[in-house]
N, C-alpha and C positions, 0 to 999 in steps of 0.2 A: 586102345592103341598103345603099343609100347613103346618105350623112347630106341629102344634098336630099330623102327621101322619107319624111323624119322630122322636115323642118321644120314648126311650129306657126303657123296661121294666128290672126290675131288672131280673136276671138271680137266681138260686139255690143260697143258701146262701147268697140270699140276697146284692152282689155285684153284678155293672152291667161292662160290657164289653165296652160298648160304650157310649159317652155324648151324650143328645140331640142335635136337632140343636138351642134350644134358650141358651143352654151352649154355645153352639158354639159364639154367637150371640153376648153374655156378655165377652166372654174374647178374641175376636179379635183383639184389639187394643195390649194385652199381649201376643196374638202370635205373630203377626206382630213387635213387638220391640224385639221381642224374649225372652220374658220374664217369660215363661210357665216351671215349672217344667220339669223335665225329662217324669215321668210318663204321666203326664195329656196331657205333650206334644205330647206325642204317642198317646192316645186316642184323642184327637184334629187332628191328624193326620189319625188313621185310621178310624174316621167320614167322612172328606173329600174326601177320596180313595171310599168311600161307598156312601154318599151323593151327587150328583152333586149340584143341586141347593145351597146345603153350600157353595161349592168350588167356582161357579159362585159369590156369594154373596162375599167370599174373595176375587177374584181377583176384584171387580166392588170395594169394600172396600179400599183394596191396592192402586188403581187408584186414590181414593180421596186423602188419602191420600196425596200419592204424589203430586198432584196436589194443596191440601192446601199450601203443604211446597216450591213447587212450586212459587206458586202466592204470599208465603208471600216471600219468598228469594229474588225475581224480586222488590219485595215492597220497598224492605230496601235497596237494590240496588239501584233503581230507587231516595229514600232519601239522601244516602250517596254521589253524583254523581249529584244531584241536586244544583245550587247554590241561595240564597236566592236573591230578588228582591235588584238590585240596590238601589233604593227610601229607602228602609228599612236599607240597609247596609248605606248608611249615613244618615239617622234621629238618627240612634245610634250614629255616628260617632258626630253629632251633639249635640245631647245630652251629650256626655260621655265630647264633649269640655264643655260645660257650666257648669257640675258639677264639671272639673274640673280650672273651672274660669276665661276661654273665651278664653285659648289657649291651644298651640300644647303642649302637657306635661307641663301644669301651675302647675301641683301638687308636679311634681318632681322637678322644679324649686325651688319652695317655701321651698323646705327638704336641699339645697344647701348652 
C-alpha cells in the first residue's frame, strides 16, 4: 500500500480529521520521545488505530531506535571499561619523566 493511498482529504470546512501517513512519517521521531502536542497527538494516534502499515512502520522505527541507543550505550561501555595499551601508558610515562628532567617528580623537586 502506498502512502498516496493513505493521503487524507480535507473534510467540510476545510479541516481534516486525520493526518497522512507521510505526516506520520515526519514527526515519528516526536511521537516516539513524546513530544507531539495533545491534539496532533491524538490524530497521530487515531491514524495508527486506522492505518496498519503506519503502525508496522512505528513499531519496526521504535526497534531501531532502540537498537541505536543500544549499540551506542554497549559502545561507551565497551570505552569506559577498556584499559589503554601498556606500551602507550609508559612512553607517556616516559615522556612526562624527560619533560620533567630525567626524573621521578624532577619538577616538583626543583619548586623545594
Amino acid at each position: 500500500m502506498s502512502k498516496d493511498e493513505h493521503q487524507h482529504e480535507p473534510c467540510k470546512g476545510g479541516h481534516r480529521h486525520d493526518i497522512s501517513c507521510r505526516e506520520i512519517s515526519e514527526f515519528l521521531l516526536a511521537y516516539v520521545e513524546r513530544d507531539l502536542d495533545g491534539e496532533v497527538h491524538q490524530e497521530f494516534e487515531r491514524h495508527l488505530q486506522k492505518c496498519p502499515p503506519c503502525g508496522h512502520y512505528l513499531d519496526s522505527y521504535r526497534d531501531t531506535v532502540e537498537l541505536v541507543r543500544t549499540c551506542g550505550k554497549l559502545e561507551l561501555d565497551k570505552r569506559e571499561h577498556q584499559r589503554p595499551p601498556e606500551d602507550l601508558i609508559q612512553a607517556i610515562l616516559t615522556a612526562k619523566q624527560r619533560e620533567d628532567g630525567g626524573g621521578a617528580g624532577g619538577a616538583d623537586d626543583s619548586d623545594a
